[in-house]
C-alpha positions in Angstrom: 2.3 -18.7 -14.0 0.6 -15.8 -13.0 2.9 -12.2 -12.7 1.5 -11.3 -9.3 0.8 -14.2 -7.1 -2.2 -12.8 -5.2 -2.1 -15.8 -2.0 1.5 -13.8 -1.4 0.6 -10.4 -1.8 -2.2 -10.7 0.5 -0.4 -12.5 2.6 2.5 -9.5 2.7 -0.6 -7.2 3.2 -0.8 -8.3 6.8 1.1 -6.2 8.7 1.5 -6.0 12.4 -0.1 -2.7 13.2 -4.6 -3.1 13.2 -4.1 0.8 11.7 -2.4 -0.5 8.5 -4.7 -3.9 8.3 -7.7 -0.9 7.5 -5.5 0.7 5.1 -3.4 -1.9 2.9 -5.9 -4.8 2.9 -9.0 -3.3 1.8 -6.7 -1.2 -1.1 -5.2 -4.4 -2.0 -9.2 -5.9 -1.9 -10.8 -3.4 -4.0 -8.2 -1.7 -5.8 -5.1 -4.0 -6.8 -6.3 -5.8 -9.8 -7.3 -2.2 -11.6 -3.9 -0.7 -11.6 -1.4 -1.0 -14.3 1.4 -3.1 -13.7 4.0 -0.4 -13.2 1.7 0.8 -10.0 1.2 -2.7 -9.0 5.5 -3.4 -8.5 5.2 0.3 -6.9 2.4 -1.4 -4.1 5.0 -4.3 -3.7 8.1 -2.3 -3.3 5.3 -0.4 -0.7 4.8 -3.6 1.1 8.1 -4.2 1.4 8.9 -1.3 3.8 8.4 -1.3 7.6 5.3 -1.2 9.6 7.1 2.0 11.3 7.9 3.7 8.0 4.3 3.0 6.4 2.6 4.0 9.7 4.6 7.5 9.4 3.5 8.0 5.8 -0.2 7.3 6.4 -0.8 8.5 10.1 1.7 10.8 10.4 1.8 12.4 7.1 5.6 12.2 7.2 6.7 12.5 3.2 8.6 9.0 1.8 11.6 10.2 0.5 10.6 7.9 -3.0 8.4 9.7 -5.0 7.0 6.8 -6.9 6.1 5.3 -2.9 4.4 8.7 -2.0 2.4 9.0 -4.9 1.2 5.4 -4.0 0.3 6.8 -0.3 -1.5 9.2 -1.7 -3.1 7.0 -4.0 -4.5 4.1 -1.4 -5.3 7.7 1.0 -7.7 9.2 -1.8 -9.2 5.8 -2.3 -10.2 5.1 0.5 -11.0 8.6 1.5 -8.4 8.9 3.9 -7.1 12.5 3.1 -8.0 15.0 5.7 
């Protein structure tokens, strides 16, 4: 059995807000299957947070209180040239 069932993690990177659709799913597209598996459990425990908390950190540059989760904000942000 695989350590990251991809069917669910896409599925989780559907959110309810069209912003974070363009942000999480074309990360998770492009970028998922590069990163070690310590940043891969980071991008689950990101998915795991609200719509309203991940819409703050991306769109409103509000700071996550987790270290590990802002440094993967900042991560999907630079990769998909998002940084301003």
């Amino acid at each position: 059995m695989e350590k990251y069932n991809k069917f669910r993690i896409e599925w989780d990177c559907r959110r309810g807000m069209l912003e974070l659709d363009k942000v999480i799913m074309p990360f998770f597209q492009q970028y998922f299957d590069e990163l070690p598996d310590a940043k891969k459990d980071i991008f689950l425990r990101l998915l795991a947070c609200s719509d309203l908390q991940l819409f703050s950190w991306f769109f409103n540059r509000t700071p996550a209180a987790d270290l590990e989760l802002q440094e993967m904000v900042d991560h999907i942000q630079e990769k998909l040239n998002l940084h301003q």
